[in-house]
SEZAMI-51308 format. One record per residue (C-alpha): residue number from 1; residue in three letters; x, y, z. Coordinates in Angstrom, 3 decimals, decimal comma. Example, Ala and Ser with C-alpha at 12.3 -4.5 7.8 and 13.67 -1.06 7.14 Angstrom:
BEGIN
i aa x y z
1 ALA 12,300 -4,500 7,800
2 SER 13,670 -1,060 7,140
This chain:
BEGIN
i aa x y z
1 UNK 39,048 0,478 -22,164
2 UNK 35,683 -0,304 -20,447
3 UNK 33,762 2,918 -19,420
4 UNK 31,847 2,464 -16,662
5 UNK 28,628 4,600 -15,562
6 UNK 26,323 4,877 -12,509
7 UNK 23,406 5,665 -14,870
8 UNK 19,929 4,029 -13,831
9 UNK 16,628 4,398 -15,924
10 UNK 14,248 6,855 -15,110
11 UNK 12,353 6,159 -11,537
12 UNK 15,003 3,698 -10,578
13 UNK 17,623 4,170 -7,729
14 UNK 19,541 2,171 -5,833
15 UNK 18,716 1,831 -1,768
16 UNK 21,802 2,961 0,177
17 UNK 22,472 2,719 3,896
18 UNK 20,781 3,752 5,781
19 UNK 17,917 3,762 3,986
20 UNK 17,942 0,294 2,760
21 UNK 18,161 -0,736 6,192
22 UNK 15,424 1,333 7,403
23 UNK 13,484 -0,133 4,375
24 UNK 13,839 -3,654 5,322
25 UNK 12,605 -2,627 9,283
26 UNK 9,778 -1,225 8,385
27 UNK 8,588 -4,290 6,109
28 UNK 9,462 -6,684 8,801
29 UNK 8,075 -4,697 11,513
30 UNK 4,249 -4,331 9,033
31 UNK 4,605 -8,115 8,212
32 UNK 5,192 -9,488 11,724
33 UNK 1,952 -7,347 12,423
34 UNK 0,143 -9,177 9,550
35 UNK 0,997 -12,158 11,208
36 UNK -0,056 -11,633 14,173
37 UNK -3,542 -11,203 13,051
38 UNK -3,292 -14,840 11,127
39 UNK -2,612 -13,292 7,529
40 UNK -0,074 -15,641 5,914
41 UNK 2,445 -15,061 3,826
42 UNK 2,347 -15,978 -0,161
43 UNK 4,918 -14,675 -2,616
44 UNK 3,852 -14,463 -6,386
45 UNK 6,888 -13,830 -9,139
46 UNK 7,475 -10,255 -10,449
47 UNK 7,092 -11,464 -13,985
48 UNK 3,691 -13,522 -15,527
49 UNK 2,387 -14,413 -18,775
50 UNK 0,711 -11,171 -19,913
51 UNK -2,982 -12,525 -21,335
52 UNK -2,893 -14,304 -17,658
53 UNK -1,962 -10,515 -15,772
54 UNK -4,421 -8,704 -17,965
55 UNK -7,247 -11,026 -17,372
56 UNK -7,457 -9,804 -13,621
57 UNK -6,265 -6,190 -14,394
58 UNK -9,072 -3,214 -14,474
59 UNK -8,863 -0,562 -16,288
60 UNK -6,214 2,011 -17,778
61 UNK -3,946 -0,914 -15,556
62 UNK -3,558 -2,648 -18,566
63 UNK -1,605 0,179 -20,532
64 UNK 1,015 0,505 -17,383
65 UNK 2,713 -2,754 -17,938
66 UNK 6,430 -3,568 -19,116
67 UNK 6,545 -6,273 -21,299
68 UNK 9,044 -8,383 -23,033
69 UNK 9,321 -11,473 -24,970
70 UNK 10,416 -14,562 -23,116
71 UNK 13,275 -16,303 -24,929
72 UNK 12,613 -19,578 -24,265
73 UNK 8,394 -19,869 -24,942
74 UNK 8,396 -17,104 -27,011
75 UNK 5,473 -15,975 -24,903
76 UNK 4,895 -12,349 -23,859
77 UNK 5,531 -11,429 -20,131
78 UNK 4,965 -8,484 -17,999
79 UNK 6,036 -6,984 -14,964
80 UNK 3,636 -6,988 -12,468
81 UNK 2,305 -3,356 -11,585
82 UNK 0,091 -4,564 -8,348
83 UNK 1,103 -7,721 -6,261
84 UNK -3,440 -7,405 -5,151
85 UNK -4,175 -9,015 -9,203
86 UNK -2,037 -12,047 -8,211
87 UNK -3,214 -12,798 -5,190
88 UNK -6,566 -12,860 -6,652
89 UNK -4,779 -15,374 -9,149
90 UNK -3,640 -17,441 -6,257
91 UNK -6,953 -17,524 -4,500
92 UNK -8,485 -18,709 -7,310
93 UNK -6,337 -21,155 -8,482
94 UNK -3,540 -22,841 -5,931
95 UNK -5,541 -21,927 -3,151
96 UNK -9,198 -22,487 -4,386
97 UNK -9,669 -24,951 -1,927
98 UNK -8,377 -23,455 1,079
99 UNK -10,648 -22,626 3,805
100 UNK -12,599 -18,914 3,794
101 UNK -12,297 -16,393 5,083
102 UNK -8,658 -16,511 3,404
103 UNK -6,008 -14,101 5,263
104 UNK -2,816 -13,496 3,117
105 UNK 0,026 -10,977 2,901
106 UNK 2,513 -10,263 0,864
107 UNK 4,957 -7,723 -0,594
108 UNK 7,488 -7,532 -2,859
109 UNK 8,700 -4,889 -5,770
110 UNK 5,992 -3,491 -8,332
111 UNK 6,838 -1,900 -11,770
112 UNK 5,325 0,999 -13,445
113 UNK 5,764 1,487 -17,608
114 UNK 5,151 5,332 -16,282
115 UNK 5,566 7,801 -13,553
116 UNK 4,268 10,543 -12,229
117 UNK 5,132 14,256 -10,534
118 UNK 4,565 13,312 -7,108
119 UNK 5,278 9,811 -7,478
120 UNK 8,175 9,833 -9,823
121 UNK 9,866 6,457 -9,001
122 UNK 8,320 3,791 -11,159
123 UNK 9,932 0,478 -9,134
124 UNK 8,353 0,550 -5,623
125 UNK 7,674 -1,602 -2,880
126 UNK 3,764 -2,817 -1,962
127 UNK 3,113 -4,427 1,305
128 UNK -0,433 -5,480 2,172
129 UNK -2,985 -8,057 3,245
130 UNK -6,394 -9,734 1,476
131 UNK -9,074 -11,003 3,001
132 UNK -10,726 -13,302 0,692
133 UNK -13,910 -15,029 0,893
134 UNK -16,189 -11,564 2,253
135 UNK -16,580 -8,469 2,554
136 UNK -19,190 -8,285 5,389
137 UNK -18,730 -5,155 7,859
138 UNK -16,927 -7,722 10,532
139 UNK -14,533 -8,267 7,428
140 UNK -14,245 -4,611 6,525
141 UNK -13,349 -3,346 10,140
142 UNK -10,998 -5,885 10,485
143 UNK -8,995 -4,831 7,305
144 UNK -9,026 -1,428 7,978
145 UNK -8,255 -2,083 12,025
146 UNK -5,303 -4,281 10,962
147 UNK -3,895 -1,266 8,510
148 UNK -3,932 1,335 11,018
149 UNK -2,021 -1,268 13,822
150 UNK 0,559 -1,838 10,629
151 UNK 1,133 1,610 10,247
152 UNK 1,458 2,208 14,169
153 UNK 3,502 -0,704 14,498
154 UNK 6,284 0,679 11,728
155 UNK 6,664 3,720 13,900
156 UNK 3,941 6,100 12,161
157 UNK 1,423 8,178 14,426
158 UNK -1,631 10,600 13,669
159 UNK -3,084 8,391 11,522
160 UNK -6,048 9,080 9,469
161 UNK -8,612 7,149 7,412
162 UNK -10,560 8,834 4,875
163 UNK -13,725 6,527 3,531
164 UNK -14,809 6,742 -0,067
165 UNK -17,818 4,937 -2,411
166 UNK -15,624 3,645 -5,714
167 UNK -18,806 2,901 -7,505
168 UNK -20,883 6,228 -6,333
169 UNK -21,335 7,814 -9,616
170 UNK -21,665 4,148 -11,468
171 UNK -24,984 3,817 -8,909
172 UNK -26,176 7,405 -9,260
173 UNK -26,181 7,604 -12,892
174 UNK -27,829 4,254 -13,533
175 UNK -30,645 5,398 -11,111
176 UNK -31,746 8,621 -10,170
177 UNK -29,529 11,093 -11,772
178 UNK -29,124 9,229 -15,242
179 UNK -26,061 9,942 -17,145
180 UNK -24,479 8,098 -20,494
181 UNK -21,032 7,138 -20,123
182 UNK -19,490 10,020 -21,549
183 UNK -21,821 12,321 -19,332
184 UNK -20,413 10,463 -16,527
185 UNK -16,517 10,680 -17,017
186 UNK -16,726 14,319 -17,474
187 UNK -19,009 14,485 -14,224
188 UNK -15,988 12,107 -12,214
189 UNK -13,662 14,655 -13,722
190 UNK -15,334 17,791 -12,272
191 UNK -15,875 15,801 -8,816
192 UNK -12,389 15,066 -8,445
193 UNK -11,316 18,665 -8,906
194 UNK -14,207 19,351 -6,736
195 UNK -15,609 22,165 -9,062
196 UNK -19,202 22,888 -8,476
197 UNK -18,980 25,605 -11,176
198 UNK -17,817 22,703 -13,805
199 UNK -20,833 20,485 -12,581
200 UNK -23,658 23,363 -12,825
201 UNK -21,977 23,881 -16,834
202 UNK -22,471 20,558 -17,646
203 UNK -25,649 20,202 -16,184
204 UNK -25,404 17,449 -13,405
205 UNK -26,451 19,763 -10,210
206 UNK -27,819 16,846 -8,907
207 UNK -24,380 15,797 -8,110
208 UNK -23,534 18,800 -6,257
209 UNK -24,220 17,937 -2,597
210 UNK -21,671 15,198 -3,068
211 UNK -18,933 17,838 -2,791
212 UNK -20,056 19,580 0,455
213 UNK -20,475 15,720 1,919
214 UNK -16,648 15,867 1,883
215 UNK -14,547 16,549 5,413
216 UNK -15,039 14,994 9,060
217 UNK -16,767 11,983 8,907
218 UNK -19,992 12,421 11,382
219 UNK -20,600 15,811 9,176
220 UNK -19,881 14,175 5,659
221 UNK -22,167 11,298 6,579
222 UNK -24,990 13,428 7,713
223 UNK -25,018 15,511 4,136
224 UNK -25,027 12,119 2,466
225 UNK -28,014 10,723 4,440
226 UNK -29,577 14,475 3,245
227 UNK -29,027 13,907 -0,090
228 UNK -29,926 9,845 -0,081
229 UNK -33,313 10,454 -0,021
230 UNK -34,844 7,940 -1,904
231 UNK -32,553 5,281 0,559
232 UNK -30,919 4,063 -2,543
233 UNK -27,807 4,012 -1,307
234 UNK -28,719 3,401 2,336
235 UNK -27,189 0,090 2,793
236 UNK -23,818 1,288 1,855
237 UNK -23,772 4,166 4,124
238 UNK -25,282 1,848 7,262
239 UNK -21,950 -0,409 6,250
240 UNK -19,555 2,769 6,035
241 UNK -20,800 4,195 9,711
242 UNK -20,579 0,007 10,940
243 UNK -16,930 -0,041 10,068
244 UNK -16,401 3,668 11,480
245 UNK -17,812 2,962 14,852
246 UNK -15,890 -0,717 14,856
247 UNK -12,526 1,439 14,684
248 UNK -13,485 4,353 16,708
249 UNK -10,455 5,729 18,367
250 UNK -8,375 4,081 16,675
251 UNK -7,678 7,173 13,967
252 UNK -8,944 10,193 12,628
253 UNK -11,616 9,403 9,943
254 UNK -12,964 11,568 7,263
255 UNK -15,100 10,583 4,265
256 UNK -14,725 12,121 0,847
257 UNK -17,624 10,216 -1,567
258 UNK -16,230 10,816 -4,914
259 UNK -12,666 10,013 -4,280
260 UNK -11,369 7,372 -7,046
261 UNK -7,510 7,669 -7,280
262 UNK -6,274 4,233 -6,905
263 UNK -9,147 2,800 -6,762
264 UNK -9,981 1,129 -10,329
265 UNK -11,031 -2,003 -9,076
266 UNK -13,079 -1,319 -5,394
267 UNK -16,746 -1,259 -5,414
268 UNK -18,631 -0,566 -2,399
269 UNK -16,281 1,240 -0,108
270 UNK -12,916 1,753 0,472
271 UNK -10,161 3,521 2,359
272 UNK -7,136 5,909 2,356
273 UNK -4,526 5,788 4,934
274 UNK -2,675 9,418 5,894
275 UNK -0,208 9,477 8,604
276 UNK 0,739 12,835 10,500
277 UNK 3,580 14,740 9,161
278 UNK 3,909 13,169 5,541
279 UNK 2,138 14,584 2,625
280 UNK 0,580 11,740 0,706
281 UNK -1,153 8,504 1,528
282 UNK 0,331 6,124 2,895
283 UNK -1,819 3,024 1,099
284 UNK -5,387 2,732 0,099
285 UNK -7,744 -0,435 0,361
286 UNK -11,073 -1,320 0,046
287 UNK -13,738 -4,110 -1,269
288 UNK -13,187 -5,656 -4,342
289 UNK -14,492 -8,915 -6,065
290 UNK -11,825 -11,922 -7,685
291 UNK -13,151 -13,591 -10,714
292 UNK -13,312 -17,509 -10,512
293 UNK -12,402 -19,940 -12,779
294 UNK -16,167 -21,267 -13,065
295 UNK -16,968 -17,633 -14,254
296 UNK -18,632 -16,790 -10,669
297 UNK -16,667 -13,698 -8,394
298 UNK -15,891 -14,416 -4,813
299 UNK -15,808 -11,383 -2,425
300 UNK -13,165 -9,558 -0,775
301 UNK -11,398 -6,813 0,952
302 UNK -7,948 -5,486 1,302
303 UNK -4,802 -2,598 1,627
304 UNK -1,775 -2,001 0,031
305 UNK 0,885 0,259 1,734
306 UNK 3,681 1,977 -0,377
307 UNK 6,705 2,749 2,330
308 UNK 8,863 4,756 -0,590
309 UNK 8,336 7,846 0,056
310 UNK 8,644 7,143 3,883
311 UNK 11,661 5,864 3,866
312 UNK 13,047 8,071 0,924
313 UNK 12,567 11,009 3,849
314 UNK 14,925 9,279 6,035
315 UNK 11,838 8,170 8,123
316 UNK 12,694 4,925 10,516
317 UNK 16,366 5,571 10,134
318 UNK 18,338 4,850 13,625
319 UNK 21,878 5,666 14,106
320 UNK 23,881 2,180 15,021
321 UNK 26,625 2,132 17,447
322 UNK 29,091 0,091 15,751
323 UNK 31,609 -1,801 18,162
324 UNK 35,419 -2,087 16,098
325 UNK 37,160 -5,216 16,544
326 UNK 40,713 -5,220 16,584
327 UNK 42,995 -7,942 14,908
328 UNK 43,772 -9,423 18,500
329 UNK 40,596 -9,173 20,064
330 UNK 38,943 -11,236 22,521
331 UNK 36,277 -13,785 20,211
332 UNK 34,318 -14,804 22,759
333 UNK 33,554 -11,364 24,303
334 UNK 32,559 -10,352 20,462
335 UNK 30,538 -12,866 20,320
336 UNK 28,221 -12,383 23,288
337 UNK 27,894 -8,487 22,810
338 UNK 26,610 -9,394 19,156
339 UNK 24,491 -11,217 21,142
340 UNK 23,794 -8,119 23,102
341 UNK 22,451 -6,133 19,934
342 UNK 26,085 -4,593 19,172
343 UNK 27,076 -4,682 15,697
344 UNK 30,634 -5,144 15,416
345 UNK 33,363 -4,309 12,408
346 UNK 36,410 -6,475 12,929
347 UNK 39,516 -5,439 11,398
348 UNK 41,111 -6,739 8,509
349 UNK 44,239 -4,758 8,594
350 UNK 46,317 -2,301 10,907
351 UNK 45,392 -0,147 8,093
352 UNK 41,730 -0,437 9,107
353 UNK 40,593 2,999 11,512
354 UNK 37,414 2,414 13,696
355 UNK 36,329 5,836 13,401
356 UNK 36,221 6,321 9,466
357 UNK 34,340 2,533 9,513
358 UNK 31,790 4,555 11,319
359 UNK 32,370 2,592 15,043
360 UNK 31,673 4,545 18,149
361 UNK 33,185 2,087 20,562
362 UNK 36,393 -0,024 20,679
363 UNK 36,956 -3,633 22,353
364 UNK 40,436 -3,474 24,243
365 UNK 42,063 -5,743 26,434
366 UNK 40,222 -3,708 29,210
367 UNK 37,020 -3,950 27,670
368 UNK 34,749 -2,116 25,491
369 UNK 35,832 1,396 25,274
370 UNK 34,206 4,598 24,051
371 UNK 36,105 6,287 21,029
């Protein structure tokens, strides 16, 4: 006899009502505001040829794939980990000749070989939009304008934006406080943890008014314009305030310099999107460049949200009122209050009870009818 288990892998689950439902709102509701703004819709496979995935991936990225052999060219494949990679792929390739600047969304399931303590599922869904062809200021505030509507538009409120300079330390240590690349990793390390003890031990107290340029962003930005003086990074902090003025209002923003958790692949700024009353970020985004077939690298800027842990909290979930149907009832009058927005259960049985199918309302010969 067959034995039968429920038994997923590690950081898998299966979506149940309501939360599948509430799922599937909130990606509709963050793509129809994509689309408003003119980004359309592309839809890459979850599986490639690996050597073609790793080409575009930066990066420890490469070691967080799930591969397998494909039977029939014997060729190894992977699971995509990031749906941003292929688009790159697609704007390079398929869509090499399409007019810039290039809007395009997307989203669609991502993989991870590993997870982590706060993020322990390792399948999760990534929504977000590229802009390919620049990443000019206009470009930038755009991006980051269209993220925050998203977000507003799925229900979330409070939100907050907190800038960041990927490629801070790469600049710094090339220039005026030189560092080899070993020097530098252990300086990123003590950054992120935001130790100013750990900096002063290893020597690098150059880098220590980075950490008190942390916090509201008019504040932050004035400490970094302190410690910029030799301008050398001057153009990147005129394009940082450019985009924070352009969205002004719109959310709370904050700049922390040093910041580089999920962002491998950004160079001169990017973004992290918080929302109030959820601990996390909601997505990140930023500038990036996509290599070209010719060996050039066209320019471009982007977000990714990740809903899970949203809608895992039972966040966008909206008790239905479900209208039962019995086996004689009127078809017609079904039909037009599905029309109306009612969801309806018909019967199948006299066996069948409204109440334990979850209905709240009955239609009768009389009409619809509270239960």
């Amino acid at each position: 006899m067959t034995k039968y288990s429920n038994l997923l892998p590690e950081g898998f689950h299966d979506a149940l009502p309501p939360i599948a439902e509430s799922v599937s709102r909130l990606e509709r509701d963050v793509l129809d505001s994509l689309a408003s703004h003119g980004y359309a819709r592309v839809s890459p496979p979850l599986a490639e040829y690996e050597d073609v995935l790793t080409a575009r991936m930066k990066g420890g990225e490469k070691s967080d794939l799930m591969r397998f052999v494909d039977p029939i060219s014997q060729r190894t494949l992977a699971l995509r980990p990031d749906v941003t990679m292929q688009i790159g792929r697609i704007a390079a390739t398929s869509m090499a000749q399409a007019a810039r600047p290039l809007r395009l969304s997307y989203s669609g399931q991502v993989l991870k070989l590993r997870s982590g303590q706060l993020r322990p599922e390792r399948s999760r869904l990534q929504i977000g939009a590229e802009l390919i062809g620049t990443d000019s200021v206009a470009a930038a505030s755009e991006i980051v304008s269209v993220a925050i509507e998203a977000l507003q538009r799925a229900g979330l409120s409070g939100i907050t934006v907190d800038f960041t300079m990927p490629d801070l330390v790469d600049i710094l240590s090339a220039g005026p406080l030189p560092l080899n690349p070993a020097q530098a990793d252990e300086v990123r390390g003590e950054l992120d943890m935001k130790d100013a003890g750990g900096l002063t031990g290893l020597g690098a107290t150059g880098y220590l008014p980075l950490i008190e340029a942390t916090g509201p962003f008019d504040a932050a930005m004035s400490k970094m314009r302190e410690f910029d003086s030799d301008s050398l990074l001057t153009s990147r902090l005129d394009g940082i305030s450019a985009i924070a003025r352009n969205i002004a209002g719109k959310a709370d923003l904050t700049l922390d310099p040093t910041e580089r958790h999920g962002f491998e692949y950004q160079n001169w700024f990017g973004f992290t999107l918080f929302a109030e009353g959820f601990v996390g970020a909601m997505g990140r985004g930023g500038s990036y460049e996509i290599d070209q077939l010719d060996g050039q690298s066209e320019a471009a800027v982007g977000f990714s949200l990740y809903p899970g842990p949203l809608t895992d909290s039972g966040f966008g979930v909206k008790e239905k009122s479900g209208l039962f149907l019995p086996l004689d009832h009127d078809v017609a009058a079904a039909a037009k209050l599905r029309g109306e927005g009612w969801r309806t259960i018909a019967a199948l049985s006299e066996k069948d009870d409204a109440k334990s199918l979850g209905c709240t309302h009955i239609l009768s010969s009389n009409g619809m009818e509270e239960l």
